[in-house]
N, CA, C and O atoms as CSV, one atom per row, in Angstrom:
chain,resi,resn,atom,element,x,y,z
A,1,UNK,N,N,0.843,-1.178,0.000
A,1,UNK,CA,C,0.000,0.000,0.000
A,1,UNK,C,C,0.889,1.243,0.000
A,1,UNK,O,O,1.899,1.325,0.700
A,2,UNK,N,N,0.345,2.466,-1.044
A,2,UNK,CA,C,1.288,3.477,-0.788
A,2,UNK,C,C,1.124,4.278,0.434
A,2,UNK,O,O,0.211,4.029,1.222
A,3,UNK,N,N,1.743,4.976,0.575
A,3,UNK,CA,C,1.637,6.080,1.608
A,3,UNK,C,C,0.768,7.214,1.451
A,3,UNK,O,O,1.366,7.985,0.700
A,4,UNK,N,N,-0.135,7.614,1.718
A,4,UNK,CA,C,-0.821,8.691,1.634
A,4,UNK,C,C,-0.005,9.777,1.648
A,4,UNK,O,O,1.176,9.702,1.990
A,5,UNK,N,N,-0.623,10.940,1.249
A,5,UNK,CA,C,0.238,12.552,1.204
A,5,UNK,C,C,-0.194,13.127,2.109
A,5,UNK,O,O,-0.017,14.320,1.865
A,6,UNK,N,N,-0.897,12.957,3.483
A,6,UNK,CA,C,-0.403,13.531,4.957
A,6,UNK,C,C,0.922,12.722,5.339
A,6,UNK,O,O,1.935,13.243,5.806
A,7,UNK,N,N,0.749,11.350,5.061
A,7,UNK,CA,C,2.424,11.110,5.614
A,7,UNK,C,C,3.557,11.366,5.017
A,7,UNK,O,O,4.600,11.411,5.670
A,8,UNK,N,N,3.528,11.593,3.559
A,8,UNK,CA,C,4.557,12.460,3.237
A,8,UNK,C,C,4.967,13.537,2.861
A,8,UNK,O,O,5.951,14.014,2.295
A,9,UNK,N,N,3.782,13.916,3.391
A,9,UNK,CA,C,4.196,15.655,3.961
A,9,UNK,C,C,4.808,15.343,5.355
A,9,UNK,O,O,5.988,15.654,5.522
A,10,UNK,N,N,4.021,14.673,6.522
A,10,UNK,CA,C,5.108,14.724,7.615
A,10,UNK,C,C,6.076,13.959,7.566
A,10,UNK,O,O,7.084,14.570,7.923
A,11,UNK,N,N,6.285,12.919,7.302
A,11,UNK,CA,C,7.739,12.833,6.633
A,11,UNK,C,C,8.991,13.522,6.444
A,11,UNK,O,O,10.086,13.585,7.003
A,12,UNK,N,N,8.269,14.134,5.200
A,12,UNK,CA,C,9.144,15.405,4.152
A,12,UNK,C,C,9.489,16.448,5.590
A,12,UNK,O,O,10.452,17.214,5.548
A,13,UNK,N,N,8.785,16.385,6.560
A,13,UNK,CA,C,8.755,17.634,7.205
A,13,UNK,C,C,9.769,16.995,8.497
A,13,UNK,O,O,10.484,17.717,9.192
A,14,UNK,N,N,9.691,15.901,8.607
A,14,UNK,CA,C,10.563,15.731,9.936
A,14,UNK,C,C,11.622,15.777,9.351
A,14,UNK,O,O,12.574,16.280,9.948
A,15,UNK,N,N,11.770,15.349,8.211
A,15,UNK,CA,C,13.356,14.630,7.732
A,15,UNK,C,C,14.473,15.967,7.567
A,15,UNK,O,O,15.701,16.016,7.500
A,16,UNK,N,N,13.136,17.245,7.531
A,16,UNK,CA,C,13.740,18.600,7.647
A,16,UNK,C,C,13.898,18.775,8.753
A,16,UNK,O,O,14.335,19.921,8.857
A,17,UNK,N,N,13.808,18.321,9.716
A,17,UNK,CA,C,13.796,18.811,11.382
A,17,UNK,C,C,13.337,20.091,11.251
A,17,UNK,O,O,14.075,21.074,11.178
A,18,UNK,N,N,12.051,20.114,11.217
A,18,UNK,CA,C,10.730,21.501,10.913
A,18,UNK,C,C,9.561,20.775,11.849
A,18,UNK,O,O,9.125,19.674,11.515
A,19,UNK,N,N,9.169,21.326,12.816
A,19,UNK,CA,C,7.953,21.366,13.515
A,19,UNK,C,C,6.691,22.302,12.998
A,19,UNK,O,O,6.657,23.264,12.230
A,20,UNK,N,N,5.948,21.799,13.543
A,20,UNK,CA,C,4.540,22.328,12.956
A,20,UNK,C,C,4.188,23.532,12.913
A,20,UNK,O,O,3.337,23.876,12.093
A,21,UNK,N,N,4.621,24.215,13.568
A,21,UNK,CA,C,4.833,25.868,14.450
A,21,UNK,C,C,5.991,26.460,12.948
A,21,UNK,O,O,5.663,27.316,12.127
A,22,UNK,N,N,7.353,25.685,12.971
A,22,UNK,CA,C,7.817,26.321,12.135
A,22,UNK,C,C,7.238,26.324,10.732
A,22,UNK,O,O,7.453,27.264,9.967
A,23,UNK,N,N,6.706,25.560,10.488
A,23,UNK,CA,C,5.883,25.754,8.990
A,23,UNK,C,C,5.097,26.868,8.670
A,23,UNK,O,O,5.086,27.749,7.810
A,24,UNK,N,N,4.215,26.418,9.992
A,24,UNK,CA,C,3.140,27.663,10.079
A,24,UNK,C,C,3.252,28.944,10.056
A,24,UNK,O,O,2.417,29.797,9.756
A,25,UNK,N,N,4.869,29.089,10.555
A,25,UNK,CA,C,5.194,30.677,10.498
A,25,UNK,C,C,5.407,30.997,8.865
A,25,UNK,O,O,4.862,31.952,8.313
A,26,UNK,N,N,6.108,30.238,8.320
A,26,UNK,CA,C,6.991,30.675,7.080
A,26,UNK,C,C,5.438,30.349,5.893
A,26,UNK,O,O,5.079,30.998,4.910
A,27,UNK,N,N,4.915,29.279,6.432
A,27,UNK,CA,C,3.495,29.352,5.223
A,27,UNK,C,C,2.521,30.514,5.501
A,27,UNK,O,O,2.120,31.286,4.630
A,28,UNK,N,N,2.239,30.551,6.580
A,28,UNK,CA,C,1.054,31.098,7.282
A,28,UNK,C,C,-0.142,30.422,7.405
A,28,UNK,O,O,-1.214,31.028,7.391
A,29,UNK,N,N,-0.037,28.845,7.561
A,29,UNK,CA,C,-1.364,28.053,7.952
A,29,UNK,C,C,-1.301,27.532,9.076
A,29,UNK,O,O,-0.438,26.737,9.448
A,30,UNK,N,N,-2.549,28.097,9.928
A,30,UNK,CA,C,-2.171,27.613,11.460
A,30,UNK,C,C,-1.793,26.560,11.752
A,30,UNK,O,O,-2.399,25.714,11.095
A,31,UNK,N,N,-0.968,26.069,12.525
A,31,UNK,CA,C,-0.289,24.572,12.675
A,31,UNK,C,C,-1.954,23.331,13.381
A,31,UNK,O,O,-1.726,22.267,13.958
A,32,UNK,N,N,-2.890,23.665,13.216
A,32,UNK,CA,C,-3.817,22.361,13.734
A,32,UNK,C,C,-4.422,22.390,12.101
A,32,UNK,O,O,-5.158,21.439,11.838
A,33,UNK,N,N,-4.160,23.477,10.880
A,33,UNK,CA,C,-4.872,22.690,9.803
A,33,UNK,C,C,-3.616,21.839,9.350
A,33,UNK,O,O,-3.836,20.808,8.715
A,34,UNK,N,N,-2.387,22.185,9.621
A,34,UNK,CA,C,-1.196,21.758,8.943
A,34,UNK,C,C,-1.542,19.970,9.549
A,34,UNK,O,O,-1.723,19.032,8.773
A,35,UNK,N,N,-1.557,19.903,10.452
A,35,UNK,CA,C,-1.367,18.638,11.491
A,35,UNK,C,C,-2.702,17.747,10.586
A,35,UNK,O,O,-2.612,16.587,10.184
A,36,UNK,N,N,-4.190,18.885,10.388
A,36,UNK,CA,C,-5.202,17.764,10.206
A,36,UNK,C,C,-4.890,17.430,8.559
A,36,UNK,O,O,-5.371,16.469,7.960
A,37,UNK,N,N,-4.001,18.415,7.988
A,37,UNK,CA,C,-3.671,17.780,6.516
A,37,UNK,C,C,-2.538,16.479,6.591
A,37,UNK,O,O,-2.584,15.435,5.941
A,38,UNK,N,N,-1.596,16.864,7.519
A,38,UNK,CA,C,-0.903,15.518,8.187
A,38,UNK,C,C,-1.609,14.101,8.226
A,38,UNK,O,O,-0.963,13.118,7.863
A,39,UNK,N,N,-2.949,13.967,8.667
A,39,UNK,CA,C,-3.650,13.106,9.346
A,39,UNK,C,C,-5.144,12.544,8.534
A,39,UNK,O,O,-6.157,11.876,8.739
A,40,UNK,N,N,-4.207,13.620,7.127
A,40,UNK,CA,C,-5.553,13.280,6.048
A,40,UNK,C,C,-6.984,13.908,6.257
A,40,UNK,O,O,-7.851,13.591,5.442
A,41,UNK,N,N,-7.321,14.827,7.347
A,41,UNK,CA,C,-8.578,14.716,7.597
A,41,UNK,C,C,-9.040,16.215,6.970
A,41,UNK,O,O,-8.761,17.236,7.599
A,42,UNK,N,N,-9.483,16.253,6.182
A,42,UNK,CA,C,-10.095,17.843,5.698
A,42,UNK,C,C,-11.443,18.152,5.945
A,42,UNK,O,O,-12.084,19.091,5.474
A,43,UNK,N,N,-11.916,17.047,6.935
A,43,UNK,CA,C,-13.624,17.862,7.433
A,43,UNK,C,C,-13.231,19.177,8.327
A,43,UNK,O,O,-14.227,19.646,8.876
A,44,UNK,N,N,-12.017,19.883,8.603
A,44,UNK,CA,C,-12.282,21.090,9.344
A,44,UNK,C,C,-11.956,21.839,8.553
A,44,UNK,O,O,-11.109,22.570,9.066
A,45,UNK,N,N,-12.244,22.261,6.961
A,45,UNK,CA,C,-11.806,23.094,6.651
A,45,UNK,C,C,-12.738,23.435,5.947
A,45,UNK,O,O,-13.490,22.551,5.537
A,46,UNK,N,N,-12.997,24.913,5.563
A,46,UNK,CA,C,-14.414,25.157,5.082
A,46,UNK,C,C,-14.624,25.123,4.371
A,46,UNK,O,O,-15.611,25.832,4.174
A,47,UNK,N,N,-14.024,24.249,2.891
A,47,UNK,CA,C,-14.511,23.575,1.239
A,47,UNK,C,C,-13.129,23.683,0.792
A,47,UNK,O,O,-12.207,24.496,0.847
A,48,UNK,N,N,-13.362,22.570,0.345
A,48,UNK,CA,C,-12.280,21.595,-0.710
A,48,UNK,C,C,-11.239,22.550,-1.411
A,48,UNK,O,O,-10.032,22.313,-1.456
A,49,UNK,N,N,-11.814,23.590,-1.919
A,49,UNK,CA,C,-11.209,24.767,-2.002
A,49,UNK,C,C,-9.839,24.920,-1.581
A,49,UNK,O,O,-8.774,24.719,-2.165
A,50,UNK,N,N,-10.174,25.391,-0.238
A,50,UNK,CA,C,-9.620,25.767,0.998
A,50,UNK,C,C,-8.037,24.606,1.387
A,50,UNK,O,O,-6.860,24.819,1.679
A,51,UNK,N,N,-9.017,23.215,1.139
A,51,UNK,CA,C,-8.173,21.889,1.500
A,51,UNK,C,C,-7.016,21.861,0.392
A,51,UNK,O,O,-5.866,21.662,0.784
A,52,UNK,N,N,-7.287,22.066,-1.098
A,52,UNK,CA,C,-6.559,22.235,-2.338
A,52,UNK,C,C,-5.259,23.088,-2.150
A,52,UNK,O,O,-4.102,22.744,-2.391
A,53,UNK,N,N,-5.763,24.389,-1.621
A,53,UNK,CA,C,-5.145,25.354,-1.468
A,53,UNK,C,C,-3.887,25.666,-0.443
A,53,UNK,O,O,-2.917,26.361,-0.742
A,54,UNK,N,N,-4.094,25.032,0.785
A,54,UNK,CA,C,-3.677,24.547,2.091
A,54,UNK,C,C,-2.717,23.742,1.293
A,54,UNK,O,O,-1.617,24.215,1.008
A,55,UNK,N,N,-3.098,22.472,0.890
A,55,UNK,CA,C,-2.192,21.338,0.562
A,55,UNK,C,C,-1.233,21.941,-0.409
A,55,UNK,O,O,-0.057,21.990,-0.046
A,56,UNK,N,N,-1.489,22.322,-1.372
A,56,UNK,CA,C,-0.627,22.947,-1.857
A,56,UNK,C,C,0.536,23.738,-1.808
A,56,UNK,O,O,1.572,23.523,-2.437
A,57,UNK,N,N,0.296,24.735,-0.970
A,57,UNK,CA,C,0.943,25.630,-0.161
A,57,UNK,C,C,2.441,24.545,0.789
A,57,UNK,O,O,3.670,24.596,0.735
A,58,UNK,N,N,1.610,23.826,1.434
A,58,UNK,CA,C,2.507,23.102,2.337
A,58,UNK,C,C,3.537,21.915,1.535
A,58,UNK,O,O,4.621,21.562,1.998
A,59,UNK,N,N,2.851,21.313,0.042
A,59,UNK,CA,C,3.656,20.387,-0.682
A,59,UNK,C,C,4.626,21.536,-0.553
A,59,UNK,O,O,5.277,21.796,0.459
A,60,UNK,N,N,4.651,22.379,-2.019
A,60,UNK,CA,C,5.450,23.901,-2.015
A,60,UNK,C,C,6.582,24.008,-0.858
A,60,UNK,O,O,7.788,24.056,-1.100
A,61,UNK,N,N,6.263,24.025,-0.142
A,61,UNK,CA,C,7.096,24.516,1.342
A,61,UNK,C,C,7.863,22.914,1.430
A,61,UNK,O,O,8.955,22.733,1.969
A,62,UNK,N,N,7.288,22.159,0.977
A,62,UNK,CA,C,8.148,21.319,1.501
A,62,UNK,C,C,9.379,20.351,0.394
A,62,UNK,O,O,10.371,19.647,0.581
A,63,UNK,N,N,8.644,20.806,-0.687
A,63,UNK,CA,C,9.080,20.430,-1.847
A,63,UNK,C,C,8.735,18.844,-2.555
A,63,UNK,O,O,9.492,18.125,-3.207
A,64,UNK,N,N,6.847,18.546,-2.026
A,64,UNK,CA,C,6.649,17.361,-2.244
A,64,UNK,C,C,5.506,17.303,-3.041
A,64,UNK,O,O,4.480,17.776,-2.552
A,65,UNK,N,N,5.460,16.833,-4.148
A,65,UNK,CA,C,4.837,16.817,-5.355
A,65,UNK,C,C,2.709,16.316,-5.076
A,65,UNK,O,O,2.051,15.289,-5.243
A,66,UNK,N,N,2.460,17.445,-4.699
A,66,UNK,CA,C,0.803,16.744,-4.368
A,66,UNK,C,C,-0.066,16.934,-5.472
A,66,UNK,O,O,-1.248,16.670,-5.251
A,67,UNK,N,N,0.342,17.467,-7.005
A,67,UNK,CA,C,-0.465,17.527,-7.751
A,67,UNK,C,C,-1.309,16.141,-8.403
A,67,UNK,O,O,-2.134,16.264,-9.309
A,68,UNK,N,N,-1.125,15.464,-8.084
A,68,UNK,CA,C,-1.815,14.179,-8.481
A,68,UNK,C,C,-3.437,14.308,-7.110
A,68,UNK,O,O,-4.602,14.306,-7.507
A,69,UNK,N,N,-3.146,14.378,-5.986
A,69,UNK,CA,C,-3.627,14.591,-4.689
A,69,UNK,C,C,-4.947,15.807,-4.823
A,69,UNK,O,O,-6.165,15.729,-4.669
A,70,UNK,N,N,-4.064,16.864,-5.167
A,70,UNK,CA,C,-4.926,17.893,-5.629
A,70,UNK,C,C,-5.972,18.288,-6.813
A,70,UNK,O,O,-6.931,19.055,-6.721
A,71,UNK,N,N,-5.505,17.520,-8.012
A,71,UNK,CA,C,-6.571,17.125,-9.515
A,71,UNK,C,C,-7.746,15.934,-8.606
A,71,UNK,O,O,-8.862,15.847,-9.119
A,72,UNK,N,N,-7.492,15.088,-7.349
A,72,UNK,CA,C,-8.437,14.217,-7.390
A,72,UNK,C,C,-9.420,14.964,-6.662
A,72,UNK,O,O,-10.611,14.714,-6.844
A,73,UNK,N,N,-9.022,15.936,-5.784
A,73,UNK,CA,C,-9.859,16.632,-5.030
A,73,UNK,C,C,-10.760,17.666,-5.631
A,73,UNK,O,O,-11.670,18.174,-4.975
A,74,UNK,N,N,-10.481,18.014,-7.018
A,74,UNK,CA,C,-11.550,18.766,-7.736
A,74,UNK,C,C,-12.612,17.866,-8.216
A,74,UNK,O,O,-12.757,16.761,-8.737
A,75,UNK,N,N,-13.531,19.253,-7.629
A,75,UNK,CA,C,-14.898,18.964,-8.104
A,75,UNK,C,C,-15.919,17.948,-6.717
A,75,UNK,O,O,-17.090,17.571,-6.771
A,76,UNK,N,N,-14.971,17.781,-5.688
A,76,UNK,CA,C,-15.112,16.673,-4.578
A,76,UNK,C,C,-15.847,17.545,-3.536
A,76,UNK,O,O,-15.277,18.516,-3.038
A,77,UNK,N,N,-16.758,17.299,-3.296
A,77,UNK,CA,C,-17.894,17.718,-2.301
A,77,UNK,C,C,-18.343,17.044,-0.749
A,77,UNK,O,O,-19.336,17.019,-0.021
A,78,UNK,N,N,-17.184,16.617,-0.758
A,78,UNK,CA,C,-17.015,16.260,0.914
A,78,UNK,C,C,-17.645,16.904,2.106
A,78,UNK,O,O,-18.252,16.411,3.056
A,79,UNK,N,N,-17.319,18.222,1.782
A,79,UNK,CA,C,-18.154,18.947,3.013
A,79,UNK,C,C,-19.141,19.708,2.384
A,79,UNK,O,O,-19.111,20.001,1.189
A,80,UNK,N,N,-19.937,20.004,3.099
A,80,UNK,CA,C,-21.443,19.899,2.767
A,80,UNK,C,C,-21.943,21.080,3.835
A,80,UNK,O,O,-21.480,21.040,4.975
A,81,UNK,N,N,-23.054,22.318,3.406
A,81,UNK,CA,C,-23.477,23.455,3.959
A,81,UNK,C,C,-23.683,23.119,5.567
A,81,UNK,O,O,-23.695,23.958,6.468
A,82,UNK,N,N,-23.847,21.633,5.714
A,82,UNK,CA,C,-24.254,21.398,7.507
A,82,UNK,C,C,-22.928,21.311,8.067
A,82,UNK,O,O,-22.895,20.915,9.232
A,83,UNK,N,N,-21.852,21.579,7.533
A,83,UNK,CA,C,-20.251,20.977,7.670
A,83,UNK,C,C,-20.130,22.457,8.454
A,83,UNK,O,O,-19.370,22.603,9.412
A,84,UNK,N,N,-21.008,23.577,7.907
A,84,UNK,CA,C,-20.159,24.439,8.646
A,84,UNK,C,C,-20.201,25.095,10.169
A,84,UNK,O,O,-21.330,25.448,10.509
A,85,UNK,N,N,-19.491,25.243,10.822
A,85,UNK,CA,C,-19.690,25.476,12.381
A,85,UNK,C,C,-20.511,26.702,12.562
A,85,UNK,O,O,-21.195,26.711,13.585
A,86,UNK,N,N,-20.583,27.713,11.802
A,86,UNK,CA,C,-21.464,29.051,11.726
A,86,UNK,C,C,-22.781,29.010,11.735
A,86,UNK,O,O,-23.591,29.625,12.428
A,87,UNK,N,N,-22.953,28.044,10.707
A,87,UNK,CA,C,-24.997,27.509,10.778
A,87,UNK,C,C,-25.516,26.678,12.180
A,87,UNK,O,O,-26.532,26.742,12.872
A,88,UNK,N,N,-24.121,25.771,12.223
A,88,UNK,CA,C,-24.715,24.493,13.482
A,88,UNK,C,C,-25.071,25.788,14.477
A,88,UNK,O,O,-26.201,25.924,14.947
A,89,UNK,N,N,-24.093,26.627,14.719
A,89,UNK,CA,C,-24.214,27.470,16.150
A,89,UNK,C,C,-25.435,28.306,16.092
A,89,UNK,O,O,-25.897,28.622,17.188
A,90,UNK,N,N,-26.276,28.881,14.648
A,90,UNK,CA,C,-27.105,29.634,14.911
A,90,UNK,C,C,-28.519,29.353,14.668
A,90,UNK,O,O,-28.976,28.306,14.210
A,91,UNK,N,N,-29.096,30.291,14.987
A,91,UNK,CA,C,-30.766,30.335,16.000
A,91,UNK,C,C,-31.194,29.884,14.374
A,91,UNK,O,O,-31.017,30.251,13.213
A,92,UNK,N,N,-32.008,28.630,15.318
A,92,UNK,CA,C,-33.115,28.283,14.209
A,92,UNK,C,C,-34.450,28.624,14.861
A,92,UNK,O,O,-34.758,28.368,16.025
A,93,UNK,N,N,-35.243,29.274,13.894
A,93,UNK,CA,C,-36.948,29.898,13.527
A,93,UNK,C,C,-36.552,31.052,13.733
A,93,UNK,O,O,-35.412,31.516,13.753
A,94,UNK,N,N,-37.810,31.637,13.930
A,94,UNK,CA,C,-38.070,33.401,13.524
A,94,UNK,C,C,-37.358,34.198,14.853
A,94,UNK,O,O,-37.289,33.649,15.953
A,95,UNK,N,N,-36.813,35.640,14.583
A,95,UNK,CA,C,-35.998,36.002,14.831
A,95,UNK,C,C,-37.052,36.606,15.955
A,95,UNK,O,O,-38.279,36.533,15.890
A,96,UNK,N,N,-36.201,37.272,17.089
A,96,UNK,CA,C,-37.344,37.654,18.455
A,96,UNK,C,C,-37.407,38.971,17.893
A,96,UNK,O,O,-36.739,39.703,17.163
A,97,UNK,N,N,-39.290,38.974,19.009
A,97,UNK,CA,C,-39.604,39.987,18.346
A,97,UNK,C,C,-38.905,41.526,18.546
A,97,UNK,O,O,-39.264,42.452,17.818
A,98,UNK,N,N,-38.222,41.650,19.246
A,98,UNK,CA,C,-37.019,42.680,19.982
A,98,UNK,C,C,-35.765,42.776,19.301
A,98,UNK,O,O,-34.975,43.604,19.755
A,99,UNK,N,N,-35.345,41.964,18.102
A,99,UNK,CA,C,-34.509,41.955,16.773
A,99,UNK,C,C,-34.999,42.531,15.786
A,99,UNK,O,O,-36.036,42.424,15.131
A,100,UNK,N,N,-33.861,43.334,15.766
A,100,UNK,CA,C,-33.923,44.650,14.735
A,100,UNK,C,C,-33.071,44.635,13.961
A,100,UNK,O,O,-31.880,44.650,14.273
A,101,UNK,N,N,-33.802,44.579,12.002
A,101,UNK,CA,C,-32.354,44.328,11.405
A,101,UNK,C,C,-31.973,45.912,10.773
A,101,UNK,O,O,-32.403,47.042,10.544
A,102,UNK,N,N,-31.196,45.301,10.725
A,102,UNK,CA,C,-30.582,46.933,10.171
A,102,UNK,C,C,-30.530,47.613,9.050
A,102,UNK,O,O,-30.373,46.988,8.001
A,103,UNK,N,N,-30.595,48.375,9.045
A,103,UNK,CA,C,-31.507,49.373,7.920
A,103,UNK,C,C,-30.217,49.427,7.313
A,103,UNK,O,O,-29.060,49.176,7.651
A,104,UNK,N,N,-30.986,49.961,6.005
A,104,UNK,CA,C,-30.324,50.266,4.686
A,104,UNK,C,C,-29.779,52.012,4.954
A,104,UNK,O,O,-30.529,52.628,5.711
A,105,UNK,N,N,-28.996,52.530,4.597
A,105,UNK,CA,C,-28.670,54.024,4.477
A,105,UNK,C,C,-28.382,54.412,3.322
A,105,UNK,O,O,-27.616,53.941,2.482
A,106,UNK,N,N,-29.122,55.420,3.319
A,106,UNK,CA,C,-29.139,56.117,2.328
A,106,UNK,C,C,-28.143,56.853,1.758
A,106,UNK,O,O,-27.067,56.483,2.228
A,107,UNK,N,N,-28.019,57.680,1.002
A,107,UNK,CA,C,-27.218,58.380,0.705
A,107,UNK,C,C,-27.412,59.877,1.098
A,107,UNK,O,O,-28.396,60.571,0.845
A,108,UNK,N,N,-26.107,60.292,1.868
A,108,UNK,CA,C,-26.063,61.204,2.608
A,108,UNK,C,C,-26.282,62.309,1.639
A,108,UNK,O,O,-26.255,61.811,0.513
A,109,UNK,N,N,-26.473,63.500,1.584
A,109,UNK,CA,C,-27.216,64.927,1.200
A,109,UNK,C,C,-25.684,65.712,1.324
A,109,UNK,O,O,-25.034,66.117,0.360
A,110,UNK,N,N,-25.303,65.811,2.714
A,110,UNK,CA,C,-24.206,66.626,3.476
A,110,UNK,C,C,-22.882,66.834,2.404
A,110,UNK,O,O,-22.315,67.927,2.435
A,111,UNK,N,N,-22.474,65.955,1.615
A,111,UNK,CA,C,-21.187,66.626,0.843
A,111,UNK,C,C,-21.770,67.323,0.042
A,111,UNK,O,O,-21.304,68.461,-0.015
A,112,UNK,N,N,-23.112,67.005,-1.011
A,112,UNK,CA,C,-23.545,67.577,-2.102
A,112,UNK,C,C,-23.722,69.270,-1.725
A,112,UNK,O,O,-23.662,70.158,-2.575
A,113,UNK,N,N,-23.912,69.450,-0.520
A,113,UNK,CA,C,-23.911,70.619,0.187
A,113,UNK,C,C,-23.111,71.518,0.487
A,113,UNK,O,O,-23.213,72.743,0.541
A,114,UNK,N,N,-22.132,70.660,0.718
A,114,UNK,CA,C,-20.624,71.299,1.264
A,114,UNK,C,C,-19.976,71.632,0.155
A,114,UNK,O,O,-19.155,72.550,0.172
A,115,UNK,N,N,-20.279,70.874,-1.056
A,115,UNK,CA,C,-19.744,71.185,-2.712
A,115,UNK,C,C,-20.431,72.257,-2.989
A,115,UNK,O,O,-19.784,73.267,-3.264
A,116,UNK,N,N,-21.720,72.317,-2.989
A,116,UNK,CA,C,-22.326,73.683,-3.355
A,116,UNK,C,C,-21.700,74.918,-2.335
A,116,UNK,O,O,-21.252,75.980,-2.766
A,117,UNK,N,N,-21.761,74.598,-1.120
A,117,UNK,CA,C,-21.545,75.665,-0.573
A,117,UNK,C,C,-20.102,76.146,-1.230
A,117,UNK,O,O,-19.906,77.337,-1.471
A,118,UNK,N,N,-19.373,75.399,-1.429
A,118,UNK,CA,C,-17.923,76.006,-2.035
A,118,UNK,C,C,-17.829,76.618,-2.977
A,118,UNK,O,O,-17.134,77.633,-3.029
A,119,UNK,N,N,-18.609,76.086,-4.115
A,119,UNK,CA,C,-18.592,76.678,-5.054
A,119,UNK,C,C,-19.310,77.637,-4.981
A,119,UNK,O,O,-18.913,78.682,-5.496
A,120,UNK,N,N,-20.705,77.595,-4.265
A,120,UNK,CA,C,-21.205,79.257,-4.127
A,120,UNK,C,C,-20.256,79.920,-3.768
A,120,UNK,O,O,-19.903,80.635,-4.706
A,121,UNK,N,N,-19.400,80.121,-2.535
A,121,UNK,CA,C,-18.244,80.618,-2.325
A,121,UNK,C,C,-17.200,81.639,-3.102
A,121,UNK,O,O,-16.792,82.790,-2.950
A,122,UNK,N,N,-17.018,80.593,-3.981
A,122,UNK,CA,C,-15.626,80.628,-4.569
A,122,UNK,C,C,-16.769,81.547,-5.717
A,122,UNK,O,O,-16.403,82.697,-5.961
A,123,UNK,N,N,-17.805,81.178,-6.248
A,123,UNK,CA,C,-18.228,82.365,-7.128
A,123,UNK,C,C,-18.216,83.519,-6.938
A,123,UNK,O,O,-17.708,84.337,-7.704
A,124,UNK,N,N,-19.040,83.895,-5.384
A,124,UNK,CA,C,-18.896,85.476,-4.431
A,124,UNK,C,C,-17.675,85.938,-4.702
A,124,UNK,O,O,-17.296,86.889,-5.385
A,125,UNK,N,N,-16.884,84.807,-3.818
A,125,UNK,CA,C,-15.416,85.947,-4.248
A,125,UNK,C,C,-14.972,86.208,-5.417
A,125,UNK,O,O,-14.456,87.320,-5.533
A,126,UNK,N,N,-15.004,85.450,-6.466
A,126,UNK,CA,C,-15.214,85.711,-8.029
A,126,UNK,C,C,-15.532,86.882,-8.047
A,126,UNK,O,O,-14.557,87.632,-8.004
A,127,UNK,N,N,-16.739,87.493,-8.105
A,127,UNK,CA,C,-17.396,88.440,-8.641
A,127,UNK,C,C,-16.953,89.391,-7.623
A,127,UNK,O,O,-16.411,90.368,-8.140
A,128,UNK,N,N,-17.007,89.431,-6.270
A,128,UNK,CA,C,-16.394,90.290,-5.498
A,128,UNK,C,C,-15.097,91.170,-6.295
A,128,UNK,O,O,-15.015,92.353,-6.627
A,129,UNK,N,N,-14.175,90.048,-6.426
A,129,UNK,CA,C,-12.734,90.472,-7.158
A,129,UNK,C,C,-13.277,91.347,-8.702
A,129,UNK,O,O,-13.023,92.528,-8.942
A,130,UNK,N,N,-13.897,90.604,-9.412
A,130,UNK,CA,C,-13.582,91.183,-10.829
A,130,UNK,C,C,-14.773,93.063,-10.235
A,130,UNK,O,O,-14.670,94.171,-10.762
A,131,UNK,N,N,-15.509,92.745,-9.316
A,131,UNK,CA,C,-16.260,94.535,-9.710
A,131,UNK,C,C,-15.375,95.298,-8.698
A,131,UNK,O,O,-15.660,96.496,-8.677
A,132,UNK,N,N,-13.906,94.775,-7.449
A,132,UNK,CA,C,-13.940,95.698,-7.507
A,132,UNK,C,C,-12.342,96.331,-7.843
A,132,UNK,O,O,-11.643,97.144,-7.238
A,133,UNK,N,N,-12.107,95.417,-9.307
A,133,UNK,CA,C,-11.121,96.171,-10.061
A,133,UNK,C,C,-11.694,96.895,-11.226
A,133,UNK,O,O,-11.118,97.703,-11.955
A,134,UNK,N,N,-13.150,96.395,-11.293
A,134,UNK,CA,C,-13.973,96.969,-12.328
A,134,UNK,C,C,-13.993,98.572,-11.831
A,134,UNK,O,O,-13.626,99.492,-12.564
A,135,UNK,N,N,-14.533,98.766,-10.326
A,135,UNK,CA,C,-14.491,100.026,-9.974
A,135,UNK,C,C,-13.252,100.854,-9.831
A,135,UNK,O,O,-13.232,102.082,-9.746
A,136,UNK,N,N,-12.202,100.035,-9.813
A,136,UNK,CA,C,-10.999,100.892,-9.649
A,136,UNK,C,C,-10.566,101.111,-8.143
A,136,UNK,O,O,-9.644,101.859,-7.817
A,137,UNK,N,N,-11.284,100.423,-7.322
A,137,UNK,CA,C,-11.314,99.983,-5.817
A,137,UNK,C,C,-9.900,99.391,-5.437
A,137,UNK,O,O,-9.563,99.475,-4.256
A,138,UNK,N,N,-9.051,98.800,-6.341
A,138,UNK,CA,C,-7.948,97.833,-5.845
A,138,UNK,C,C,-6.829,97.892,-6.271
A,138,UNK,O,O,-5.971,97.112,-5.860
């Protein structure tokens, strides 16, 4: 039987004398997804996507060829909308009656204002200036 590609990623990774922590710094994937890609398990990650992407990253870093690994995982629907921890945690039925959703805003009035006011402005003094060299005032 071959070896799966969590074990030779950890493998690849001991034989570097690299701990999980050090990966994580230089990849930037927290060391418990690094460990559950170690251990084969991609139900904690939030779509296949994610798992593709991860794995990848870490072959890369380690210099171990997962594109065979990664073509099988397209299109693979393993985790599933109940997979995610955000829905399990929230309120099922109608929202209380003391929940208030939040309004839409409009578009504020206040610059269109502050533009006019400037340019009214800047016209006054306009005309200020030209009548009173017109009069001979300046």
């Amino acid at each position: 039987m071959s070896e799966s590609i969590g074990a030779r990623l950890r493998n690849a990774r001991l034989a570097k004398g690299l701990t999980l922590e050090d990966v994580a710094q230089t990849t930037c994937i927290r060391p418990e997804k690094l460990a559950a890609i170690e251990a084969d398990d991609y139900s904690g990650f939030p779509s296949m996507a994610y798992s593709r992407g991860f794995l990848t990253m870490y072959g890369k870093h380690l210099g171990v060829d997962v594109s065979s690994e990664t073509r099988s995982m397209e299109g693979h629907s393993a985790i599933h909308v109940k997979d995610y921890q955000y829905l399990k945690n929230a309120q099922h039925g109608p929202l209380p009656e003391d929940a208030v959703a939040p309004r839409e805003r409009s578009p504020s009035i206040v610059p269109l204002l502050v533009f006019g006011g400037i340019i009214l402005l800047a016209s006054l003094i306009g005309w200020v200036l030209l009548n009173v060299r017109r009069l001979g005032l300046g």
